[in-house]
N, C-alpha and C positions, 0 to 999 in steps of 0.2 A: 284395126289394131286396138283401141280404145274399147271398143267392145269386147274382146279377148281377153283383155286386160282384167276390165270391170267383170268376166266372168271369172276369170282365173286366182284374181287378189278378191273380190267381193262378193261372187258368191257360192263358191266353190268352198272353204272355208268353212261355209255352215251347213254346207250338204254335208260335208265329212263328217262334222261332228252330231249334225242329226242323225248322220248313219251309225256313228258311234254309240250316240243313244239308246236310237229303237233296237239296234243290233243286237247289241248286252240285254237289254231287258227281254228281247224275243229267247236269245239264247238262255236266258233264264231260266225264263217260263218253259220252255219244249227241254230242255238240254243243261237242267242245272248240274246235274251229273257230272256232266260233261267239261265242267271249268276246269282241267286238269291240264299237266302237260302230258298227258301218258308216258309215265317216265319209264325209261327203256336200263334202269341202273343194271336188271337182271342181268341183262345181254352182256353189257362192256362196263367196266368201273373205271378203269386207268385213264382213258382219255378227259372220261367224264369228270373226274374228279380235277382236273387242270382248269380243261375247257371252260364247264360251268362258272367256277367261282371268277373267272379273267374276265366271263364275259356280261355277269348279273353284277359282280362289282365295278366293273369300268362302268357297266351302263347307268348304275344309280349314281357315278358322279360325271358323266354326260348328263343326264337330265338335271342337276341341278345346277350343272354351267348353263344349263341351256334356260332353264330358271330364271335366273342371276343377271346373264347377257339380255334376255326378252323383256324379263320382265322388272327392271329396276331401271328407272331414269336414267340420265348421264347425268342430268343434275342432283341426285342423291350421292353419287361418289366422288362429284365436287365438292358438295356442301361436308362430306366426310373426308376430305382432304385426299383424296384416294389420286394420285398422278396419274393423267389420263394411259402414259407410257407405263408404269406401274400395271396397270386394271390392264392392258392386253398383253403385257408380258408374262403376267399371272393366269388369263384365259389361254394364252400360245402353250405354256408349263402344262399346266395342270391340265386344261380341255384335251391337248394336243398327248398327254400321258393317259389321260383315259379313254378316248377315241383308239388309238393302240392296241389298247390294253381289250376294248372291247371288241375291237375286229379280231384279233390274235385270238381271243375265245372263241368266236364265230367262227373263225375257220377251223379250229380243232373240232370244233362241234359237229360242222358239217365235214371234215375229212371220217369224222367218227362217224357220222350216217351212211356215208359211200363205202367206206373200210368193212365196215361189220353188217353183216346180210341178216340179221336178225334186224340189228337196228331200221337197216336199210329197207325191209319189207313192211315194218311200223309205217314209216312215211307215208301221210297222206297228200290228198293234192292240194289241198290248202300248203301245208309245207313247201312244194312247190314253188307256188304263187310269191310267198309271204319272205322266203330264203334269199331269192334273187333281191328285190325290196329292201330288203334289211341289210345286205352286206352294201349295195350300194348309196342307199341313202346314208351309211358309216362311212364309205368313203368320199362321197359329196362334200361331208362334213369335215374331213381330215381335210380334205385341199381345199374349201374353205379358211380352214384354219392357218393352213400354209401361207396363203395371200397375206396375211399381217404383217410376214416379213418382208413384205417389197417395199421399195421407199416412198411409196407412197399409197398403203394402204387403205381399203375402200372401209369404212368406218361403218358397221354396220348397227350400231346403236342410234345415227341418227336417221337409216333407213328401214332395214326389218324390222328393228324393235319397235320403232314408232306405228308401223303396218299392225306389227303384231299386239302393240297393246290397242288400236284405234277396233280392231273386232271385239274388243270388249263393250266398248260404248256405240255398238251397233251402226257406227260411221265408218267404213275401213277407209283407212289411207290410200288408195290402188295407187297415187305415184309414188308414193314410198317405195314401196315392191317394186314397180314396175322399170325404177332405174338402178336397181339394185346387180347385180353382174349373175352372168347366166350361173353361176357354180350354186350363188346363194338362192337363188329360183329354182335350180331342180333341188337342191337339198329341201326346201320349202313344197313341191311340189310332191316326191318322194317321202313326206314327211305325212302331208296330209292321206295320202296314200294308204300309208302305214296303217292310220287312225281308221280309216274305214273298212279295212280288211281286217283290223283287231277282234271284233268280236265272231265273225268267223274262222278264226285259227285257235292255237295252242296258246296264243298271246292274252287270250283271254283269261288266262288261270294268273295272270298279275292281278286282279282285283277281289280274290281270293287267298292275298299273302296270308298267310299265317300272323299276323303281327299281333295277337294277344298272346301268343305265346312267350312275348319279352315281357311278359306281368304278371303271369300267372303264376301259381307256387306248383312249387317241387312236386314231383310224382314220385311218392315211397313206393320202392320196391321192396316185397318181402319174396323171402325164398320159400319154393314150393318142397324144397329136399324134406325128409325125416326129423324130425325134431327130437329131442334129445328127452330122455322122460328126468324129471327132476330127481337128484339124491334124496335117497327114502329119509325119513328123522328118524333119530336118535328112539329105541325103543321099537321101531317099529318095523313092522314085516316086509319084505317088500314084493309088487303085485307076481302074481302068478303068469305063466307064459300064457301066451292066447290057446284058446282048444282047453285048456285044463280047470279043474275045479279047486279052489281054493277049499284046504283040510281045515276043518273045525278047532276052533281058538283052544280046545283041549286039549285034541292031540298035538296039536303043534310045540305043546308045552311038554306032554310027555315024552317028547326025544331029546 
């Protein structure tokens, strides 16, 4: 069991994110192209226009709960006066509204992939793979988050988090992890998962945000219509219709 352990908290971990590395960079190089989510807006808009925004904005404040909860001491939010009761009733709110808010999307998403036969014949088998994955690792997470409100909640700042920051300095915790409660082990496990099958899906077009577009300046649009020819001056003639030849400054005078 200790060897299990030491494979699954120790060295599993960096396989993932090795795989994550060379993955992205291989996809690069064969398949830059390819960083997209092939978006299907043609096919269906109404669902998509729900779905999406429920389920790319809950997920970007899941990730920085998850931020926040991993990667910030519990001695940083003492020393900030932060009440331990305070910091998970703020994590249960807010984590527990955007975990929701990001499943809810995911499932319009994919009721929209089933629903609509255009959408539905896009889908590839990464998709697949990636779909099942996703909605459960979001719900791992949700009943994770549930567990805080029992009366004697399992504290997971001074067990995953400590796991999760010790792969930083290449010592992993493995009993940190490894007495942690099955829900927080397969969300952890399901998570790593995620990471290694990112740069072979659709997942891949996140490191391709758009984000210089929040800097860059305006894009003037002119109108391609007819333009207006200016009022002739005072004095003067004004041009002839196209096809025809303008009369000599004499005759013009003698009418």
């Amino acid at each position: 069991m200790n060897h299990l352990h030491t494979a699954l908290w120790g060295v599993l971990p960096y396989l993932c994110v090795g795989l994550l590395v060379t993955g992205t960079a291989w996809r690069y190089r064969y398949d830059r192209f390819g960083f997209t989510t092939r978006s299907s807006q043609l096919h269906e808009h109404r669902l998509l226009s729900v779905g999406g925004p429920l389920f790319h904005f809950g997920l970007l404040f899941v990730v920085a709960g998850h931020v926040i909860g991993l990667a910030v001491p519990e001695s940083w939010t003492d020393r900030a006066h932060v009440h331990e009761r305070l910091y998970h009733a703020n994590a249960l709110l807010v984590g527990g509204t955007a975990g929701l808010a990001t499943l809810a999307g995911l499932v319009i998403l994919l009721y929209r992939r089933l629903r609509v036969p255009a959408v539905r014949a896009a889908t590839s088998r990464s998709d697949r793979v990636v779909h099942p994955v996703l909605i459960t690792v979001i719900l791992a997470g949700l009943v994770a988050t549930a567990t805080t409100l029992q009366p004697h909640p399992y504290d997971y700042r001074v067990g995953v988090s400590v796991w999760f920051r010790s792969l930083f300095g290449l010592d992993p915790d493995v009993s940190a992890m490894s007495d942690a409660p099955f829900v927080y082990q397969l969300h952890a496990l399901l998570g790593m998962a995620l990471f290694a099958l990112w740069p072979f899906s659709r997942l891949v077009h996140a490191f391709t945000a758009p984000l210089g577009y929040l800097a860059r300046p305006y894009v003037v649009y002119r109108s391609r219509g007819a333009r207006h020819a200016p009022a002739p001056r005072p004095g003067s003639h004004p041009a002839p219709p196209p096809g025809t030849h303008a009369p000599p400054p004499d005759a013009v005078s003698r009418r």
